[in-house]
C-alpha positions in Angstrom: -69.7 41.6 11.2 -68.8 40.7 7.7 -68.6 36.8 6.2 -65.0 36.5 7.4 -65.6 36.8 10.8 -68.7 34.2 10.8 -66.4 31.9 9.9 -63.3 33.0 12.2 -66.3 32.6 14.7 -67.4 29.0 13.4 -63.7 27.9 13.0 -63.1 29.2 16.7 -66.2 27.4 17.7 -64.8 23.9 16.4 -61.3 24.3 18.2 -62.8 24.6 21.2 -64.9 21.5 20.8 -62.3 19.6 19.8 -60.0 20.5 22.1 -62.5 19.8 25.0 -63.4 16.2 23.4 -59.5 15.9 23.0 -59.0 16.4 26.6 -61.9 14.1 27.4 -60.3 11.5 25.8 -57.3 11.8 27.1 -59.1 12.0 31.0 -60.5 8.5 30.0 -57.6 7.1 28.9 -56.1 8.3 32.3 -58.7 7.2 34.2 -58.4 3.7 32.5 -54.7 3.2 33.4 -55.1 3.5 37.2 -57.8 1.7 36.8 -55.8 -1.1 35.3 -52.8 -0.4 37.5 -55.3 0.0 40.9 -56.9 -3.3 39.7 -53.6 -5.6 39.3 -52.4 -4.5 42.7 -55.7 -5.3 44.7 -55.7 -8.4 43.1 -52.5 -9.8 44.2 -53.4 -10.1 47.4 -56.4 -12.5 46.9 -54.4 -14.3 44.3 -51.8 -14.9 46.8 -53.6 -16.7 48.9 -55.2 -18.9 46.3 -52.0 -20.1 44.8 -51.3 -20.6 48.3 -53.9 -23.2 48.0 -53.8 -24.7 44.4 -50.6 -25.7 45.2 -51.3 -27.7 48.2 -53.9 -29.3 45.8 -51.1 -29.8 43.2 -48.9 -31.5 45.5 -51.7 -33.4 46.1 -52.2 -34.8 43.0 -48.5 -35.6 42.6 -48.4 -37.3 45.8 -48.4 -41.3 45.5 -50.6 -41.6 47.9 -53.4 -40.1 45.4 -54.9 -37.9 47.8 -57.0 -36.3 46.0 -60.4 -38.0 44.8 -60.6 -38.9 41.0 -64.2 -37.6 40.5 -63.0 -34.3 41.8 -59.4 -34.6 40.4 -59.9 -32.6 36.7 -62.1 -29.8 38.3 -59.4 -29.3 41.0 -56.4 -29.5 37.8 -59.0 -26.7 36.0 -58.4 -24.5 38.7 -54.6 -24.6 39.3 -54.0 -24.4 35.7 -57.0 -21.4 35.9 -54.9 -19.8 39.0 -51.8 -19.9 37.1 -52.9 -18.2 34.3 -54.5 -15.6 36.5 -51.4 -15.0 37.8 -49.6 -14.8 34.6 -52.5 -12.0 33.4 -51.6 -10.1 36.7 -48.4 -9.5 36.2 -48.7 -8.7 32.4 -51.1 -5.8 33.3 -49.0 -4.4 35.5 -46.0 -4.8 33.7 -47.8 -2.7 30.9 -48.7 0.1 33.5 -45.0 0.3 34.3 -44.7 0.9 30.4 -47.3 3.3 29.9 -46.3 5.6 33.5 -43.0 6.0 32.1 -41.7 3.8 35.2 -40.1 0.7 33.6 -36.6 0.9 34.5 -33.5 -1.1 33.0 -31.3 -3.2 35.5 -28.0 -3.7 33.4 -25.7 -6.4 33.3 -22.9 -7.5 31.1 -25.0 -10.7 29.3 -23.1 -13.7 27.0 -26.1 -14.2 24.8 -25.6 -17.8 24.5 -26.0 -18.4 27.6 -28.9 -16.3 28.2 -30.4 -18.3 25.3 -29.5 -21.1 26.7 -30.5 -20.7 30.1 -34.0 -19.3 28.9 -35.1 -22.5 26.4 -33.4 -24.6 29.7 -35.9 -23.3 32.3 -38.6 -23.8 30.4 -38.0 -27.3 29.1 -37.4 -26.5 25.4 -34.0 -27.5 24.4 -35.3 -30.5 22.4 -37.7 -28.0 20.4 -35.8 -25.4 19.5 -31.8 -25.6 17.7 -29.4 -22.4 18.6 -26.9 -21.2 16.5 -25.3 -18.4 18.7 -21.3 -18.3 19.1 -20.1 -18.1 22.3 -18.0 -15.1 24.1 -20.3 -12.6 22.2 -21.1 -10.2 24.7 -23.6 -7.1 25.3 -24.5 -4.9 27.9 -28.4 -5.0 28.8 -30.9 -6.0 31.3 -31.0 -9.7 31.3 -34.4 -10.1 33.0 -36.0 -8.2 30.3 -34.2 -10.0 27.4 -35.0 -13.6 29.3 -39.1 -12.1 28.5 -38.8 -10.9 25.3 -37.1 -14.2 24.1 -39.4 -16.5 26.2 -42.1 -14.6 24.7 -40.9 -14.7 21.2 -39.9 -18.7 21.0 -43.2 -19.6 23.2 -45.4 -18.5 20.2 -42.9 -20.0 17.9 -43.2 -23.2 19.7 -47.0 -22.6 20.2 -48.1 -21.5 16.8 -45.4 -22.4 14.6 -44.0 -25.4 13.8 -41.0 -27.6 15.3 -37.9 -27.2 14.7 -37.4 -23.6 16.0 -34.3 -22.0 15.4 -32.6 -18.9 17.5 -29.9 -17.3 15.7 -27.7 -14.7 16.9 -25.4 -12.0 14.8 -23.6 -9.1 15.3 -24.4 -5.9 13.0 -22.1 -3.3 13.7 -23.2 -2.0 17.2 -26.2 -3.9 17.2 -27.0 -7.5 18.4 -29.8 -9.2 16.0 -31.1 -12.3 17.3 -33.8 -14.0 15.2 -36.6 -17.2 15.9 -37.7 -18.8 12.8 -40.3 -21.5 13.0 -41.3 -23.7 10.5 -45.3 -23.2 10.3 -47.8 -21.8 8.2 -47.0 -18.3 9.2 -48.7 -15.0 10.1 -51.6 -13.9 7.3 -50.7 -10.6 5.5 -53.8 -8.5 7.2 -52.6 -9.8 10.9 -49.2 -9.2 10.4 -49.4 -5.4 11.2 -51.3 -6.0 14.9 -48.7 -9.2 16.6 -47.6 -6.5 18.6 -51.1 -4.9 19.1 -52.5 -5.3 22.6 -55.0 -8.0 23.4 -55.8 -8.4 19.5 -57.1 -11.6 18.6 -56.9 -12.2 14.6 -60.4 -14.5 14.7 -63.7 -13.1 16.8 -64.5 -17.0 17.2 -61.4 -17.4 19.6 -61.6 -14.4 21.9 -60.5 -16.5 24.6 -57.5 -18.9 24.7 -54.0 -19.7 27.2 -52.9 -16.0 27.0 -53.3 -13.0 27.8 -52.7 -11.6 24.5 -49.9 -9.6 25.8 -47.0 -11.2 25.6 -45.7 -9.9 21.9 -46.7 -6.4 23.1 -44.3 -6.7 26.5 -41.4 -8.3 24.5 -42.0 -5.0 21.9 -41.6 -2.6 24.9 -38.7 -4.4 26.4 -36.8 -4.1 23.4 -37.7 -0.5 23.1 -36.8 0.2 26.6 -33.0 -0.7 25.1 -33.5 1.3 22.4 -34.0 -1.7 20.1 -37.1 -2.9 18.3 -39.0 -5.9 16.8 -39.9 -6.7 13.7 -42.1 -10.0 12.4 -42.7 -11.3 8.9 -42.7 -14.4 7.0 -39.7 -16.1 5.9 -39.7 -17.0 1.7 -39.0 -20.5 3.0 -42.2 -21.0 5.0 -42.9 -19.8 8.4 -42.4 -17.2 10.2 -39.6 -14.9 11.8 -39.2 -12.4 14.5 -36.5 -10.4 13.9 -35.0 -8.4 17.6 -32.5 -5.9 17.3 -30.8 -4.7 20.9 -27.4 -2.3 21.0 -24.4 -4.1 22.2 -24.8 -1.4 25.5 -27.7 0.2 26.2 -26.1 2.0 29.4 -26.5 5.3 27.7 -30.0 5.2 27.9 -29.7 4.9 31.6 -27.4 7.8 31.8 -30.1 10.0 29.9 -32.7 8.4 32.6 -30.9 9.6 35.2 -29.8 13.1 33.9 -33.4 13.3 33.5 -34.3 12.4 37.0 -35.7 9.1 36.9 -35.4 6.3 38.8 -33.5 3.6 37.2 -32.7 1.2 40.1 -34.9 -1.6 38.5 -37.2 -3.6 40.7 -36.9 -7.1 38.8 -40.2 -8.0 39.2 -43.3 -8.3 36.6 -43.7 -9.6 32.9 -43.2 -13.4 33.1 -43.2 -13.7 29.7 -43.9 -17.8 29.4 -45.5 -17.9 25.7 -48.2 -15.5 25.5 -50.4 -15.7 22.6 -50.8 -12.5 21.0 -49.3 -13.3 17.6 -51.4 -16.8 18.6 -54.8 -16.0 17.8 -53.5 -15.3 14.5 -52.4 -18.9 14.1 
């Protein structure tokens, strides 16, 4: 009854309602993931159907025969480049559900990293943007479907927000493979430079819409964690700026720890296309 136990009282009193608001939160933030993960699912059925479509109309509009009408032709280009990017937003989200349930899973290969590099700038057209200076034989261990998003993802803003020429460079450090994209722009402002990898986050309010999905920095972040490697981005003294990805030569004991665990890590190969996404772009 005494002034100690008013306040043991009190104190006990505002546990309890913090631990209930706690567990609140954390029921929303639950309830937001399916919803995010139920979401992307439903919606790859419609969206199968209507690429189905759009590219009928794209061949279309390639054909010679120019069967589409040319009053009609831009709306109908608006809505396969629309479709596309729907697509691409699809498979981000559910990529970043596989992140957050803990159900990412690494498919492991022995990779030569030149050729990954190589083979990722090919497929997307951009071997006479960006200059490689990788030597060949080096070698490492790692998922190579993951690596092909992180780097599309990390020399598609380079290409997109930087400025030409881009340069990939790759170096051992003792079990560690650093590979690093240096462009030649105006770099990434000091206040921004803490949230590239944030989710969705658009540096200006007046651009909360443009080509991507604002996720594509925060993907490539979890792919390299998911190797036990990281990400790093700042400006280079020279101008520009530089994303720095570190990956170990062989991330197969990760797996082993996966599977002492339990967990599945027969990876699935599908999800996170990785083409350029913008999240370090609204910054730029």
């Amino acid at each position: 009854t005494d002034e100690l136990a008013d306040l043991s009282r009190t104190f006990n009193n505002a546990a309890e309602a913090l631990e209930k608001r706690v567990a609140d939160m954390a029921a929303r933030d639950d309830a937001s993931r399916r919803f995010v993960a139920d979401m992307s699912h439903e919606l790859r059925t419609p969206l199968t159907a209507i690429t189905a479509v759009t590219e009928v109309l794209e061949e279309e509009l390639d054909s010679e025969s120019g069967g589409i009408d040319p009053m009609i032709e831009p709306a109908v280009r608006l809505v396969v480049s629309e479709t596309r990017r729907l697509n691409d937003l699809v498979e981000n989200l559910m990529e970043v559900t596989r992140f957050d349930a803990g159900t990412a899973r690494l498919v492991l290969d022995d990779v030569d990293l030149a050729d990954q590099i190589t083979a990722c700038i090919d497929a997307r057209a951009w071997l006479d943007a960006v200059e490689l200076d990788a030597e060949r034989g080096l070698h490492a261990r790692l998922d190579p479907r993951r690596l092909d998003v992180i780097l599309a993802n990390l020399i598609g803003n380079a290409l997109k927000h930087g400025g030409s020429p881009v340069r990939v460079s790759v170096r051992e450090a003792d079990d560690e493979i650093v590979i690093e994209v240096r462009d030649h722009g105006p770099g990434i402002p000091e206040d921004v430079l803490p949230h590239v990898f944030d989710r969705f986050y658009k540096a200006s309010a007046s651009r909360p819409r443009s080509e991507g999905s604002g996720l594509g920095l925060s993907i490539a972040l979890n792919n390299a964690h998911i190797h036990g490697g990281g990400i790093t981005a700042a400006n280079s003294p020279g101008g520009g700026a530089v994303f720095t990805l570190r990956l170990p030569r062989d991330a197969s004991a990760l797996t082993e720890q996966d599977e002492g665990g339990g967990r599945d890590t027969d990876g699935d190969g599908t999800g996170g296309t990785g083409e350029g996404d913008d999240t370090k772009g609204g910054a730029r």
